[in-house]
N, C-alpha and C positions, 0 to 999 in steps of 0.2 A: 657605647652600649647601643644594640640596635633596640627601635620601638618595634613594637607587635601590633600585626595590618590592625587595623582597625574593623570589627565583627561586620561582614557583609551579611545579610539574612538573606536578599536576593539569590545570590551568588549561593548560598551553602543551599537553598530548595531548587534551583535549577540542577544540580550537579546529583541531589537525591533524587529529582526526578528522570534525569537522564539516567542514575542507576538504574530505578525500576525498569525504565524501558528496556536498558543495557541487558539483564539478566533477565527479562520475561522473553527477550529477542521480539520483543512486540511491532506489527507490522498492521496497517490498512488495508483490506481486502473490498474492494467494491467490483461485481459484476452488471450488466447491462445485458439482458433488458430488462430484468425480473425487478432491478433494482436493491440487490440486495448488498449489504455493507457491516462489515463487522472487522473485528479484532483480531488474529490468529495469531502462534508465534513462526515464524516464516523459517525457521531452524528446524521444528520437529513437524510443521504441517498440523499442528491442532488447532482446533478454536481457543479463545482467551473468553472466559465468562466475562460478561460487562461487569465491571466494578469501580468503583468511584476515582478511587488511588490512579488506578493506571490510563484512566480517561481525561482526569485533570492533568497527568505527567505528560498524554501526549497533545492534548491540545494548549497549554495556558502556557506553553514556555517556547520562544523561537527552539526549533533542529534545523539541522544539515539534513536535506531530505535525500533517500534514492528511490526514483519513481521508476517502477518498470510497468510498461503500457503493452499488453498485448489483447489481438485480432484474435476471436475464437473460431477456429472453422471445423468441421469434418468434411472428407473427401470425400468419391462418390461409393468407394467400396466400404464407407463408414469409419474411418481411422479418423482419429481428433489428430489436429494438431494447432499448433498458433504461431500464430507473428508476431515478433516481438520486438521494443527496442526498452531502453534503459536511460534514462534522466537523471541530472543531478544536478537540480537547479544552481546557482552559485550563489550565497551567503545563505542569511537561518532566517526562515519562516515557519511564521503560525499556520496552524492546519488551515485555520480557516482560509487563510490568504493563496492556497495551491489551486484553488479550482480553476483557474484561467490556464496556470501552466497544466494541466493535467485536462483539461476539455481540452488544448490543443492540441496535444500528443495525441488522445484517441481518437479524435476525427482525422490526424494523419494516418493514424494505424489503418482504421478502417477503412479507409481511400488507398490502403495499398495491398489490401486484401482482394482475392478471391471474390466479388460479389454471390457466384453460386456456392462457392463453400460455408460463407462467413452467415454465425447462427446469433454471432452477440460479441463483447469486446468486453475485456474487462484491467482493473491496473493494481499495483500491491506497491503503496507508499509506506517507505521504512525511515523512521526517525534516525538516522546517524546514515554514514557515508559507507556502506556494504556493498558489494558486488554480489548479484544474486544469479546464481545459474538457471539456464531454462530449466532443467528437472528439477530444480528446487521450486521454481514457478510452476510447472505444470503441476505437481504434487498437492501445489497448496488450489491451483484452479480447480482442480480434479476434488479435492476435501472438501470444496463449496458447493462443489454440484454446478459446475460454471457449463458443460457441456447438458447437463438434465435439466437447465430453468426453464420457467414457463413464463409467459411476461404477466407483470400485474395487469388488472381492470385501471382500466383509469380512469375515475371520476369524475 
């Protein structure tokens, strides 16, 4: 007769919390210079309302992260466009722990930009291992206003 695993609790809130992310299609959006950073789902191009649920599913549990790092520029006839590449770290980290791989992808970005074109840089970190097309990125840069920020006061 086989025994029955023995009740993980860890294991069964990781796997609901990767649901929620699974089916919100939840993604990190942060642009530069304005500083602005929020929630969207990277599928439909909407914002995600802050809420409790799906803030603790993406920071409190390691993912597979895929970071896409792109350069914002407009040309000089005015046409946006951006430079891009696509990360995917290798094993599962907490949010908190991405800022060093992700500061150094966008200061490659932006060291391989355009200087006269380049107006700001921005990156879209996705909890699980997705391939993200440029029109799916430029859609979600373009729904934050990545090409109209203004940079804050700094203090």
């Amino acid at each position: 007769m086989k025994r029955r695993k023995p009740n993980n609790p860890r294991a069964r809130l990781e796997r609901s919390c990767r649901a929620i992310l699974s089916s919100n299609h939840v993604a990190v959006v942060s642009i530069s210079p304005s500083g602005w950073q929020g929630m969207v789902n990277w599928k439909l191009a909407r914002r995600i309302p802050p809420g409790r649920q799906v803030a603790d599913a993406l920071c409190d549990i390691p993912h597979r992260w895929t970071i896409y790092v792109a350069g914002l520029c407009v040309d000089q006839q005015g046409h946006r466009y951006m430079k891009s590449i696509e990360a995917m770290p290798d094993g599962n980290y907490l949010a908190a722990h991405l800022t060093d791989v992700i500061e150094t992808c966008v200061l490659d970005q932006r060291a391989s930009c355009n200087p006269r074109h380049l107006i700001g840089s921005g990156w879209i970190a996705i909890p699980s291992q997705v391939t993200l097309s440029e029109d799916q990125a430029f859609r979600i840069f373009e729904m934050v206003g990545a090409w109209n920020q203004v940079q804050q006061a700094s203090a």
